[in-house]
C-alpha positions as a printed NumPy array, in Angstrom:
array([[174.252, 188.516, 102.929],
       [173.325, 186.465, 100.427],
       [170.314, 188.914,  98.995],
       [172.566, 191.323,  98.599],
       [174.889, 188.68 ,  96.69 ],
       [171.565, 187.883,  94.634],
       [170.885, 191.279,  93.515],
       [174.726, 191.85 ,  93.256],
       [174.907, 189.309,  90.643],
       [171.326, 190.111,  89.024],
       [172.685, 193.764,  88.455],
       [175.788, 192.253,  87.162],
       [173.458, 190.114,  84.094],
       [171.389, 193.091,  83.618],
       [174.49 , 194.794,  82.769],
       [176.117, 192.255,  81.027],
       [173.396, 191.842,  78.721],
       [172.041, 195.392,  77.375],
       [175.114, 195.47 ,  74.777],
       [173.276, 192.578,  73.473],
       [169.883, 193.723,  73.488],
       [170.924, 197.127,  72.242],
       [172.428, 195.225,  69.389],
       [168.858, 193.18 ,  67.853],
       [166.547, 195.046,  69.364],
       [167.922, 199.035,  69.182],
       [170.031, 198.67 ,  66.409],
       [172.786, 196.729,  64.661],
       [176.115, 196.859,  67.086],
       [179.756, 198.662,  65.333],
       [180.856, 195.086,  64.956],
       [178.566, 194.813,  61.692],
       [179.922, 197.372,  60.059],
       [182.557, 195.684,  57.325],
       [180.748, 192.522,  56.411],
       [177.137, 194.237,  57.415],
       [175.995, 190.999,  59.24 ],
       [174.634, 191.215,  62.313],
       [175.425, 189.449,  65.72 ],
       [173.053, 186.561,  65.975],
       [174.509, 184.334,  68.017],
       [176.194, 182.914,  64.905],
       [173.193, 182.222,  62.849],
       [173.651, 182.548,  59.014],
       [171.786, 184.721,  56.436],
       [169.118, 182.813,  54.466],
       [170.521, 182.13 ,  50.662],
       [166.385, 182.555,  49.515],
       [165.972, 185.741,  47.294],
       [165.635, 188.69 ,  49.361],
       [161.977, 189.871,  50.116],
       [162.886, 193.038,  50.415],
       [164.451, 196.025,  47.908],
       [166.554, 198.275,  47.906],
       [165.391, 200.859,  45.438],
       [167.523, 204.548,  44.998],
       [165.403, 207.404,  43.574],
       [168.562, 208.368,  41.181],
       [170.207, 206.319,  38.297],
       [172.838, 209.132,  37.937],
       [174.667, 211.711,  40.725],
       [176.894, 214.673,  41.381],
       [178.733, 215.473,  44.328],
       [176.813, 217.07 ,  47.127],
       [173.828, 215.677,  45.53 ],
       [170.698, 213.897,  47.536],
       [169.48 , 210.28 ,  46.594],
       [166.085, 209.211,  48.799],
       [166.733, 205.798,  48.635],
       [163.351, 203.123,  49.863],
       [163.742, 200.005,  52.156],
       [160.664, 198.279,  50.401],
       [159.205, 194.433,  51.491],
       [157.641, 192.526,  48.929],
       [154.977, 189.691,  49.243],
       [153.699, 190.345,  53.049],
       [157.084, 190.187,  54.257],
       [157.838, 192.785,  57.674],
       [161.718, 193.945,  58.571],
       [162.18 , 194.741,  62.162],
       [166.281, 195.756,  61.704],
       [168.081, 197.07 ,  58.953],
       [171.624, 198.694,  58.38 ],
       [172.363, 199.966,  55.458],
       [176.116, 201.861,  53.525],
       [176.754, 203.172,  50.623],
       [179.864, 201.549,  48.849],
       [182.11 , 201.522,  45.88 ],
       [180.572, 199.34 ,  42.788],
       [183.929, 199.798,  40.573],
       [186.198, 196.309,  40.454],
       [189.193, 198.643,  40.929],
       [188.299, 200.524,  44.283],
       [188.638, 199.137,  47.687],
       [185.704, 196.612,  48.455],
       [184.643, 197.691,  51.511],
       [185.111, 201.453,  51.664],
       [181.8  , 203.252,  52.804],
       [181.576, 206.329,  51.454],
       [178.866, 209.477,  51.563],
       [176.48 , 210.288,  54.501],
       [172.978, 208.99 ,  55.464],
       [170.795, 211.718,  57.32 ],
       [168.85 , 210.48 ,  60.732],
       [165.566, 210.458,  60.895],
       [162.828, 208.846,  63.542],
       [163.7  , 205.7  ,  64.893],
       [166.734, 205.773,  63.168],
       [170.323, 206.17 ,  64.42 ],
       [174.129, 206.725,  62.938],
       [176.442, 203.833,  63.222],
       [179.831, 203.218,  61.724],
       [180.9  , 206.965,  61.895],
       [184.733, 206.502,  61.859],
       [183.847, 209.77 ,  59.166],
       [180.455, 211.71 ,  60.02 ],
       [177.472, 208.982,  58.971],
       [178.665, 206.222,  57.011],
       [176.014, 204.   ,  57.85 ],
       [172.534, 203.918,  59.322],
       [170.413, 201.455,  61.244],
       [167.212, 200.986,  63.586],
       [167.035, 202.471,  66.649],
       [164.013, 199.754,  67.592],
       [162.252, 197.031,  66.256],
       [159.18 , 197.906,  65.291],
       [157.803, 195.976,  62.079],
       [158.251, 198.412,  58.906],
       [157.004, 197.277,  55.531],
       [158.739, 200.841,  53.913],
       [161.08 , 203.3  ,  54.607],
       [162.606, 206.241,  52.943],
       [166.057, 207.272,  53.935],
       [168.512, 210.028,  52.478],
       [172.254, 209.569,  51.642],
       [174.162, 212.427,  51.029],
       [176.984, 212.338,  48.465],
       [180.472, 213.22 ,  48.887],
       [181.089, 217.451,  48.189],
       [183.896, 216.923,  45.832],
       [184.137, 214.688,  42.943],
       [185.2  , 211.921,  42.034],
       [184.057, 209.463,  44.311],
       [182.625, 206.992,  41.371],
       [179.792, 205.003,  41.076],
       [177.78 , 203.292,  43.929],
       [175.74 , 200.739,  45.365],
       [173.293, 200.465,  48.525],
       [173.878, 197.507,  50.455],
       [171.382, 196.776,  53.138],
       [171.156, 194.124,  55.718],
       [167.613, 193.543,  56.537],
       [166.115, 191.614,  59.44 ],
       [162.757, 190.059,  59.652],
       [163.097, 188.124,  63.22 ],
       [166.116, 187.638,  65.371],
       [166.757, 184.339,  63.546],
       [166.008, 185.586,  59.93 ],
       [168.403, 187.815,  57.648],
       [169.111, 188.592,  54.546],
       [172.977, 190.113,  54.427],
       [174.088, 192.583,  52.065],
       [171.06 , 192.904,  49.482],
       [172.584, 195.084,  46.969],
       [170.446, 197.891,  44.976],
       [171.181, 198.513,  41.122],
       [174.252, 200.701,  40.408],
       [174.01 , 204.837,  40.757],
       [176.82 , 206.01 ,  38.191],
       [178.262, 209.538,  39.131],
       [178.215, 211.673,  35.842],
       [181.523, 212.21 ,  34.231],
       [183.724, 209.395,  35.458],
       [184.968, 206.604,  33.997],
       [183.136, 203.511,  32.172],
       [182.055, 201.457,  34.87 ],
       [183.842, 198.133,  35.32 ],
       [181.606, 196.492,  37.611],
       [182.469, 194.555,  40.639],
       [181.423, 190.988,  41.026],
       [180.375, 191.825,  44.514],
       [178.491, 194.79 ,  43.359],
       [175.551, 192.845,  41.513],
       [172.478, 194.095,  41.531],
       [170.625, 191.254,  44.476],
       [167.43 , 189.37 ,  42.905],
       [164.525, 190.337,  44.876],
       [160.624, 189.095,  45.196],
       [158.527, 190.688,  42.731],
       [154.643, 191.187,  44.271],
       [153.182, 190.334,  41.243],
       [154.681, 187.093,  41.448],
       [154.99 , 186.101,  45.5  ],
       [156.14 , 182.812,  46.887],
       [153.597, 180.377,  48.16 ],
       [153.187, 180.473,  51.899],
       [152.57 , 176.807,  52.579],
       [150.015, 175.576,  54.651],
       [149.827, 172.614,  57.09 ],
       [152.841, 170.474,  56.394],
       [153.432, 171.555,  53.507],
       [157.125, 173.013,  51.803],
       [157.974, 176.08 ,  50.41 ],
       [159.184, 175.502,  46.86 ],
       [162.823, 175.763,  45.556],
       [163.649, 179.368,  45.409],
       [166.051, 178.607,  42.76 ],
       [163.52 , 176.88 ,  39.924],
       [163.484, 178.415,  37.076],
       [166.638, 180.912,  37.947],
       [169.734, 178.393,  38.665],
       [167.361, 174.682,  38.716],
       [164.572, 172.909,  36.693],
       [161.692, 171.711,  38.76 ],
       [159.306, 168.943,  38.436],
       [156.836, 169.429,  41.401],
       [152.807, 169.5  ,  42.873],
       [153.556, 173.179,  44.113],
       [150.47 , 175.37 ,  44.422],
       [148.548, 177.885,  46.272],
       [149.007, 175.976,  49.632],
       [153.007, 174.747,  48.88 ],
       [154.079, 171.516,  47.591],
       [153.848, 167.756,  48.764],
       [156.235, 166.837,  46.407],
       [159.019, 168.638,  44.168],
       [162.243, 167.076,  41.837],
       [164.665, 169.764,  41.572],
       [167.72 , 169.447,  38.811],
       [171.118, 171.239,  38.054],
       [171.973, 170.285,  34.358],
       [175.162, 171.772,  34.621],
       [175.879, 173.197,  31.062],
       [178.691, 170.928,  29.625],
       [179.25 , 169.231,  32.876],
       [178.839, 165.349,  32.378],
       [176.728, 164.981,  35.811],
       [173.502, 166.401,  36.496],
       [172.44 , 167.026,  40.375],
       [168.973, 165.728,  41.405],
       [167.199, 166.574,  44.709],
       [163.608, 164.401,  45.429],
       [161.65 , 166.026,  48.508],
       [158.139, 164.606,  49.295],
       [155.722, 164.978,  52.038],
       [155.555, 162.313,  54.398],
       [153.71 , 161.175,  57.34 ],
       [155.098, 157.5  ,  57.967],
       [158.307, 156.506,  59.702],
       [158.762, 153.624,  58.079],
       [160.57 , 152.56 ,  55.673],
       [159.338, 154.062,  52.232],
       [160.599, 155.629,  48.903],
       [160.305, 158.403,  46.419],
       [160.789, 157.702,  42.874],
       [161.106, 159.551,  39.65 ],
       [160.895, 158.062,  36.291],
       [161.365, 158.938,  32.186],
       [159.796, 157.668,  29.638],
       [158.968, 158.591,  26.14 ],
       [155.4  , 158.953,  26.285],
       [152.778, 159.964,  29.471],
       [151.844, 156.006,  30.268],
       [153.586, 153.521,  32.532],
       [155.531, 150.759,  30.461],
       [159.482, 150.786,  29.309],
       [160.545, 153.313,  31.988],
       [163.777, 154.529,  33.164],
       [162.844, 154.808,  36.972],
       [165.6  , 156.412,  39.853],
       [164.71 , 155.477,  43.52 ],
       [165.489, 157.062,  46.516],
       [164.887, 154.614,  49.367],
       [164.682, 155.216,  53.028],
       [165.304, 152.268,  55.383],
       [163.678, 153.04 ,  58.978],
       [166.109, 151.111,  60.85 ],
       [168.75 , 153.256,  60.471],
       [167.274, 156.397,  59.181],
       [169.721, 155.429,  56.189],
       [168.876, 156.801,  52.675],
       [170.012, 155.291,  49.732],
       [169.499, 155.409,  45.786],
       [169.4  , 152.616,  43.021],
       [168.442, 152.551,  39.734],
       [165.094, 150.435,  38.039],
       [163.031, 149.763,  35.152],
       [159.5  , 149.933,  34.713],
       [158.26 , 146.474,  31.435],
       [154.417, 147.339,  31.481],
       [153.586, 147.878,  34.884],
       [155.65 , 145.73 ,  36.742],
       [158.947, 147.339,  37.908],
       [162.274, 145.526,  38.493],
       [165.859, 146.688,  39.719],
       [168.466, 146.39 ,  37.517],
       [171.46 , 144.465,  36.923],
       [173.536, 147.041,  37.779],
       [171.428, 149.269,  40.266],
       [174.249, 151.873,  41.463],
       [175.202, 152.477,  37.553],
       [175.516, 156.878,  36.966],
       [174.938, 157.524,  40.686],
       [176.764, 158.858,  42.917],
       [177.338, 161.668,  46.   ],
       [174.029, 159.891,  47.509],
       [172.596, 162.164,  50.87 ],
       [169.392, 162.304,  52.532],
       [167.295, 162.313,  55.135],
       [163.582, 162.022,  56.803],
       [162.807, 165.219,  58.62 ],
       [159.747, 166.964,  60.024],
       [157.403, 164.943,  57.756],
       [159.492, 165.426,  54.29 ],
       [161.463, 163.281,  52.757],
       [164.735, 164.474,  51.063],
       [167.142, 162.66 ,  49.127],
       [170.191, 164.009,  46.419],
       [172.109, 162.305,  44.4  ],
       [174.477, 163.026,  41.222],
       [173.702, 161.437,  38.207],
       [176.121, 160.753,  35.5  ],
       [173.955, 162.114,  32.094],
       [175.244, 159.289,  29.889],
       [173.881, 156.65 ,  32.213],
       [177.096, 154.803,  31.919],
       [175.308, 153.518,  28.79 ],
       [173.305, 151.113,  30.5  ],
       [170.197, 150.772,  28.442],
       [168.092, 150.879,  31.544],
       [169.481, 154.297,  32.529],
       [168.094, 156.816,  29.768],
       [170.818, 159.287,  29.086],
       [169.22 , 162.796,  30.333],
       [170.103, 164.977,  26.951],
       [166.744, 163.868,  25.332],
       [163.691, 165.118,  26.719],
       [161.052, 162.516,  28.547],
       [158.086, 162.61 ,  30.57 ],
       [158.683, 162.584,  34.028],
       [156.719, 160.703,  36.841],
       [156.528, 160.894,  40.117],
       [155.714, 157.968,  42.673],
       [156.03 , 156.724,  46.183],
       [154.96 , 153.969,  48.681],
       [156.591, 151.586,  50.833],
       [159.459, 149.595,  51.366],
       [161.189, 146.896,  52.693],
       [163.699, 146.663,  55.531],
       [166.219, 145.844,  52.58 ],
       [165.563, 148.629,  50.764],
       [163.203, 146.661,  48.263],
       [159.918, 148.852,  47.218],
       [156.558, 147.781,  46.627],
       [153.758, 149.01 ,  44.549],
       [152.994, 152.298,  44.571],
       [150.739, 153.616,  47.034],
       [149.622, 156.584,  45.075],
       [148.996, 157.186,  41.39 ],
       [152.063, 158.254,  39.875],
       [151.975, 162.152,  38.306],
       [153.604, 163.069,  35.506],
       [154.386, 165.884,  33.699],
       [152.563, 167.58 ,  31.182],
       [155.278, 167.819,  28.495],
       [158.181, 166.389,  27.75 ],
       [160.846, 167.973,  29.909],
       [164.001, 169.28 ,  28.64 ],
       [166.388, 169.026,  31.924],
       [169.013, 171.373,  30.199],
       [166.889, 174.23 ,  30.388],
       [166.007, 175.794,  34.056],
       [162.226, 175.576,  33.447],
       [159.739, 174.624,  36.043],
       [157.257, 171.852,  35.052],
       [153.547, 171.374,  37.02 ],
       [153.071, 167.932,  37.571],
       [149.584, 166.637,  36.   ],
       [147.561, 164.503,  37.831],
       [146.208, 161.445,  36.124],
       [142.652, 161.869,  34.76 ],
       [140.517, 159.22 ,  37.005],
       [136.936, 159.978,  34.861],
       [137.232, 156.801,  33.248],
       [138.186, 154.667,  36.522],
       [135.629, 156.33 ,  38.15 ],
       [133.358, 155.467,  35.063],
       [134.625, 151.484,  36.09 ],
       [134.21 , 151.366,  39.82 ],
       [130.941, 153.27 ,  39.9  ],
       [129.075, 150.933,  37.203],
       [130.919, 147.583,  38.56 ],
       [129.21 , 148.949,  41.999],
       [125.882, 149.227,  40.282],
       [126.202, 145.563,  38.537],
       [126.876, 143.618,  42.183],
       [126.126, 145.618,  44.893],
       [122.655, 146.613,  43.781],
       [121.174, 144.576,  40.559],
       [123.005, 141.218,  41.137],
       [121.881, 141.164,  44.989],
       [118.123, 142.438,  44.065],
       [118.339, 139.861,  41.164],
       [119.599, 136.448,  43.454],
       [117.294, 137.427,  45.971],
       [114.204, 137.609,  44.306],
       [115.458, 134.478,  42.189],
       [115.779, 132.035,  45.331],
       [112.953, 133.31 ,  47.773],
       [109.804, 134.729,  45.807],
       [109.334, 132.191,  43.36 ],
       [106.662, 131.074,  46.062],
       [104.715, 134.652,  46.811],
       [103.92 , 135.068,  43.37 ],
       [103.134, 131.632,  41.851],
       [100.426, 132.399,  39.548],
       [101.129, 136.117,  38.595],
       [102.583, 137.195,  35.328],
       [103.588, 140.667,  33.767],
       [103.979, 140.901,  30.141],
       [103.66 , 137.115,  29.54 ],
       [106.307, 136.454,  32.266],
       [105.859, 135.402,  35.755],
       [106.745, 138.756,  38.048],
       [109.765, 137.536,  39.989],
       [111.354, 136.313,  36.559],
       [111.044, 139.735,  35.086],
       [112.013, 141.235,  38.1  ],
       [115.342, 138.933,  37.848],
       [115.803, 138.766,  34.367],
       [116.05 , 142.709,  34.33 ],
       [118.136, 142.745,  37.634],
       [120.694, 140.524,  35.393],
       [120.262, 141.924,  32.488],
       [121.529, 145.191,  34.1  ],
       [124.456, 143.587,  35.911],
       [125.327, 142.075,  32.723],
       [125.436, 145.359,  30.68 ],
       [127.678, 147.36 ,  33.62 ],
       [129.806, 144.992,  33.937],
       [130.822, 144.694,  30.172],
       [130.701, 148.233,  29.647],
       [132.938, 148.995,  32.754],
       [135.147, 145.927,  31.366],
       [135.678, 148.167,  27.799],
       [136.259, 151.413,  29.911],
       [139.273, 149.93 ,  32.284],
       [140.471, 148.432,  29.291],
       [139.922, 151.602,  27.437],
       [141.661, 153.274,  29.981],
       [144.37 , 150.887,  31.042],
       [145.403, 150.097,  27.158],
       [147.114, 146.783,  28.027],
       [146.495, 143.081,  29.996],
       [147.949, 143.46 ,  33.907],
       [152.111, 141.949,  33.492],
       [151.306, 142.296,  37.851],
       [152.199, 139.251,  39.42 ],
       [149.355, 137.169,  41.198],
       [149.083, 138.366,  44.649],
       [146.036, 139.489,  47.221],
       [147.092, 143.067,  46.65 ],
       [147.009, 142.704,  42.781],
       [144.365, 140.083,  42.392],
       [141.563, 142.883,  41.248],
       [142.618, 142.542,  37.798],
       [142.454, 139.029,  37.382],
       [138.957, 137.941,  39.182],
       [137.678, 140.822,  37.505],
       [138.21 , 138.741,  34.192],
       [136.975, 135.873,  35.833],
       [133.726, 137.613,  36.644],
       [132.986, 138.975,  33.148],
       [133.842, 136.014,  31.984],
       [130.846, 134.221,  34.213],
       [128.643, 136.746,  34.08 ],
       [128.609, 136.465,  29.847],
       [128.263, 132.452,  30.18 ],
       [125.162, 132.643,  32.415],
       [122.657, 134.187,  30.335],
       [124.119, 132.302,  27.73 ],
       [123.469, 129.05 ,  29.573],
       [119.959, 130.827,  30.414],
       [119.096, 131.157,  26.396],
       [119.754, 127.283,  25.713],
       [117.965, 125.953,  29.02 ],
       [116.313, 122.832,  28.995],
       [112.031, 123.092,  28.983],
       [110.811, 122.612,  33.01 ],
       [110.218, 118.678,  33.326],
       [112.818, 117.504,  30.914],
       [115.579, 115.087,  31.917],
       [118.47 , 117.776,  31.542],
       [116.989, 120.087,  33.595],
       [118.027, 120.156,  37.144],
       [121.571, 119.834,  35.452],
       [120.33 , 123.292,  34.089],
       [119.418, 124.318,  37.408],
       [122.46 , 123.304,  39.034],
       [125.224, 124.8  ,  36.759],
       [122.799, 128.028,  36.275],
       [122.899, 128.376,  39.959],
       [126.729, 127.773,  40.424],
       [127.906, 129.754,  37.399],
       [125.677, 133.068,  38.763],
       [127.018, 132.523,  43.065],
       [130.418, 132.246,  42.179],
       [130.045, 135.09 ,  39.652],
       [128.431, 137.21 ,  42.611],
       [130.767, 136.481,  45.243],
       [133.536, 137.278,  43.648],
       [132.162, 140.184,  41.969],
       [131.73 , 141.398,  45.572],
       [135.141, 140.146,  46.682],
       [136.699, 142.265,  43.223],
       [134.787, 145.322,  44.12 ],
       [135.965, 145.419,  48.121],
       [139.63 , 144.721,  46.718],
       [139.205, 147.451,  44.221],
       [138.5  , 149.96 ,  46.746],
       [141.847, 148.988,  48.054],
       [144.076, 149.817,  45.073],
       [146.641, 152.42 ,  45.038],
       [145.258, 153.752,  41.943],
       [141.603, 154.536,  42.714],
       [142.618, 156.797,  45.106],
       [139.84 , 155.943,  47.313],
       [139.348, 156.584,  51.018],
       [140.491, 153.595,  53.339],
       [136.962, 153.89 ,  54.984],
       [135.315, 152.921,  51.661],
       [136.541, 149.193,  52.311],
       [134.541, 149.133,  55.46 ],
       [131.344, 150.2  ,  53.849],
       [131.683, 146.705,  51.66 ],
       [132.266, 145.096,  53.943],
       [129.574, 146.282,  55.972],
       [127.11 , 145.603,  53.189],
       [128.9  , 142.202,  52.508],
       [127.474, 141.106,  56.417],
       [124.118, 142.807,  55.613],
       [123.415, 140.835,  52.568],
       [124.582, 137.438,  54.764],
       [121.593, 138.487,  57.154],
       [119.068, 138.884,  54.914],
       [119.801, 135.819,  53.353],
       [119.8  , 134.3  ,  56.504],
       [116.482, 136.117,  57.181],
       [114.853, 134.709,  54.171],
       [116.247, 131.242,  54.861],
       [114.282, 131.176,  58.622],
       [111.227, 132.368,  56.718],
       [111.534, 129.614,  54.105],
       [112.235, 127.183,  56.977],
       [108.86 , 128.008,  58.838],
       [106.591, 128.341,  55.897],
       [107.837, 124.725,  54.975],
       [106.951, 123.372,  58.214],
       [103.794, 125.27 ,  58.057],
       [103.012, 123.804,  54.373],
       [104.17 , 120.196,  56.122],
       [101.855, 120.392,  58.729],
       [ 98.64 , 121.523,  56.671],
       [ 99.141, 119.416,  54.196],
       [ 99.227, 116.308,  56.681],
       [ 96.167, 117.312,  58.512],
       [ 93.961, 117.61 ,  55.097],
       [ 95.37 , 114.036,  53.801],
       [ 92.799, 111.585,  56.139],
       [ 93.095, 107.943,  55.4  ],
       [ 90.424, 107.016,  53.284],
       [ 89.58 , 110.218,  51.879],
       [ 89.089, 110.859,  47.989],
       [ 92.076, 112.906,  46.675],
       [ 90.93 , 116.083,  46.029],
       [ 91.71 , 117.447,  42.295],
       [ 94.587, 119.942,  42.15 ],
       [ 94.328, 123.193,  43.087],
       [ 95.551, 126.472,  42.249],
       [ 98.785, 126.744,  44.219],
       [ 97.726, 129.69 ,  47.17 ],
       [ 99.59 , 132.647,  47.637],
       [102.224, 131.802,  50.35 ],
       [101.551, 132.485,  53.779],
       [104.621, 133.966,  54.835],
       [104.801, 136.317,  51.673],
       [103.947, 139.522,  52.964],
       [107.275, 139.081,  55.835],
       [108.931, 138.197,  52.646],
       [107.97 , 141.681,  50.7  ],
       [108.545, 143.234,  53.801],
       [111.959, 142.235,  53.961],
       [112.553, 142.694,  50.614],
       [111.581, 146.123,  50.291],
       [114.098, 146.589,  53.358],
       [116.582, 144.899,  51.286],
       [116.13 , 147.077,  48.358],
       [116.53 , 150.476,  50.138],
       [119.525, 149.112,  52.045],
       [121.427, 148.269,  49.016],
       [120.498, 151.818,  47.136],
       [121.656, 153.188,  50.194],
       [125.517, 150.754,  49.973],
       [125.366, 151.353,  45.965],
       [125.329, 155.469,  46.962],
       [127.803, 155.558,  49.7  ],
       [130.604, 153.468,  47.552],
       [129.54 , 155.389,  44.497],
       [130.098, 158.637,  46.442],
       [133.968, 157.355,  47.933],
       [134.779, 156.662,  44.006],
       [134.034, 160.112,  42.953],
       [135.458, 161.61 ,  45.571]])
């Protein structure tokens, strides 16, 4: 009993349900015939230009006359369903009367045929690129001028309703007085097709440059990042939208900012801030003196109609903004044309942001937001930075630790041997020096060169680059200068010499390593997080080879100690002095050394490599 319930019921579903698949799958159902929108469980049409046209072979018909018209995609696109009528274009005739005939062709049927074959539609859904159809015009005049209107289909889930073709005027009637309704639909052109994005990418606006301005990073692949504007003529508010790729859930913010020239420094800045705690988003208003950034007195001044949201990976915010700025100094008014930026990074749980954790873009013009022009955003040149990290890299992590090394451990393995007048490890470490000297005050000009202002950043870990690399310049002039007025070996002064020479040049090289790890950390040098690790991995190699060279000092000392004790008999005549002997532990020492020296060409490469990356 209950089997035959079971398939009782199943036959019942089956039944139940092929007016439904008849509808999507065989064709478009009578119920879309006056609004020509299809029954998809309530879905509605996209509002993107259409990717398909709707192109009739005829400008111009008579009655009884044949017009082929072509169901065309653009750009890759595929239609599965279509249904298409002919209807009046004139604003004084009834909007939704159908009129003419469409003839029937493969996979094709007739639907809406309260008179013969007002309308025609799929009869399955195979994916069509093209189509030609016929439509047959009325046999007796004056029927007036038409439009096609086509619904197409791409998936079950995907429409575009009524896409309208340009008007066909039938010869000897009136002037046409157009419709509003009868518009000829904006379609994709394939010489210019939207991007497809890829990975996590978004599509661009499909209004920029038609009904929007847009400020945005949108290429080949889609966009990370786009600002999107309605000027709105004579309207005294503007309408922004910010949407950036994300992939934190934290709390974080986008930011766009104006400013009458393409550097950072007496900026007009807009946030839009999302709080993670309760997936809130919210907008203020800030200004950018030099590179610090501050909110302003008044942070809510010109905004309003704030929305937004953080959804698969992109973060969206819009806001109306009053064009004036409420006269607020802080808040440029948006009639004269400025740079744009773009920026984003973290923020607080109050809705406070921090530093930027990318290098802002800007625009490559000024940007006019009354016009409906879209802008490419520019990314900041990085030749010059790269220029700075690359020869600061050179001056500490290769010629300063070749130079201190050779300094404090070979003085003993090559006493009595001289190049060019010199004794070999002091040429060896006055040309290690001499180097680090020279890359470090050239890459000082360059960021400076580059930068075109003193750090206003306040003192913190995260900003501290700036200011020890001052320091470090500073010490790393004053050494060599120290070096040129030295005292003679054996006078009184020095061992002071000695002392301060050794001091000034340490403290110079740890923080010039400390300066160039941080550096690999800031926002700005765009630098993989991975890089940090491969200072600090040379950081703990250079700690064992000085503890390497230490041991070996240690044991040659004792060895030296214990020699020297077993030649010095009581009694004995003091023998005259000799030449000082090459030390006994010196070949370990070169051994290490040369170690030492491929090691740190090998560091110098790798960080060199994650700069110019």
């Amino acid at each position: 009993m209950n089997s035959r319930m079971n398939r009782l019921l199943n036959l019942i579903l089956c039944l139940v349900s092929l007016p439904a698949i008849n509808a999507y799958s065989s064709g478009a159902g009578p119920g879309a015939c006056s609004e020509l929108k299809p029954a998809h469980d309530n879905l509605d049409t996209q509002t993107s230009i259409s990717p398909f046209a709707v192109i009739p072979s005829k400008t111009n018909y008579t009655a009884s006359d044949k017009i082929t018209v072509t169901l065309q995609a653009r750009c890759g696109y595929k239609f599965k369903g279509f249904l298409i009528q002919a209807r009046r274009a004139d604003n004084s005739t009834v909007r939704t009367e159908v009129v003419g005939t469409f003839d029937t062709q493969t996979n094709t049927k007739q639907l809406c045929t309260g008179t013969n074959s007002d309308a025609l539609t799929h009869a399955n859904a195979a994916e069509k690129t093209s189509l030609d159809l016929t439509w047959n015009a009325p046999s007796t005049p004056g029927t007036g001028h038409i439009v096609f209107k086509v619904t197409f289909v791409e998936v079950k889930s995907k429409f575009w309703q009524a896409v309208t073709s340009k008007v066909v005027e039938e010869t000897g009637q009136p002037a046409l007085d157009l419709a509003t309704d009868s518009t000829e639909s904006p379609v994709l052109d394939n010489s210019n097709c939207p991007v497809v994005p890829t990975g996590n990418k978004f599509v661009q606006n499909s209004e920029c440059g038609i009904t929007r301005g847009c400020y945005s990073d949108c290429g080949a692949d889609g966009c990370s990042f786009e600002v999107s504007w309605n000027f709105n003529g004579n309207n005294p508010n503007a309408n922004f939208t910010l949407k950036a790729l994300t992939t934190a859930t934290t709390s974080q913010y986008i930011a766009i900012g104006f400013s009458a020239d393409s550097k950072m420094g007496t900026d007009s800045v807009t946030e839009c801030v999302y709080a993670a705690a309760d997936s809130s988003v919210d907008v203020f208003n800030s200004f950018n003196i030099g590179r610090s950034n501050s909110r302003n007195t008044n942070p809510k001044a010109a905004i309003t109609s704030i929305s937004g949201k953080l959804e698969n990976n992109v973060l969206e915010c819009s806001f109306t903004r009053q064009k004036d700025g409420e006269n607020d100094a802080n808040v440029f008014a948006l009639s004269t044309p400025y740079y744009m930026f773009f920026a984003s990074g973290v923020a607080t749980p109050a809705k406070a942001i921090a530093q930027h954790t990318t290098t802002p873009l800007v625009s490559s013009a000024v940007i006019d937001l009354s016009k409906n022009e879209i802008h490419s955003a520019t990314p900041t040149t990085r030749s010059l930075l790269q220029a700075h990290g690359s020869l600061m890299t050179i001056a500490w992590v290769a010629a300063a630790s070749i130079g201190l090394i050779i300094a404090r451990y070979f003085k003993q393995v090559w006493p009595n041997s001289s190049f060019l007048g010199q004794k070999i490890w002091f040429q060896i470490h006055r040309t290690c020096m001499i180097v680090a000297l020279v890359a470090t005050c050239i890459a000082f000009i360059i960021i400076f060169a580059d930068v075109q202002d003193w750090t206003t950043s306040p003192v913190t870990v995260q900003n501290a680059h700036p200011y020890l690399g001052v320091i470090v310049t500073f010490l790393c002039i004053v050494n060599p200068i120290m070096a040129i007025f030295r005292p003679h070996p054996g006078t009184d002064n020095r061992v002071y010499f000695n002392w301060a020479h050794w001091a000034v040049g340490t403290s110079a090289y740890v923080l010039g390593l400390i300066t160039v790890t941080i550096g690999t950390r800031m926002s700005r040098a765009q630098i993989a997080d991975s890089a940090v690790w491969v200072m600090v991995g040379f950081i703990v190699w250079q700690m064992l080879v000085i503890l390497c060279f230490e041991l070996i000092q240690l044991l040659a000392s004792k060895e030296r100690n214990v020699t020297s004790y077993e030649l010095q008999q009581k009694g004995a005549p003091q023998q005259a002095p000799q030449e000082q002997p090459k030390a006994e532990s010196g070949t370990l020492k070169i051994a290490l050394f040369l170690l030492h020296v491929v090691v740190v060409v090998a560091f110098t490469i790798a960080v060199i490599v994650f700069i110019a990356m």
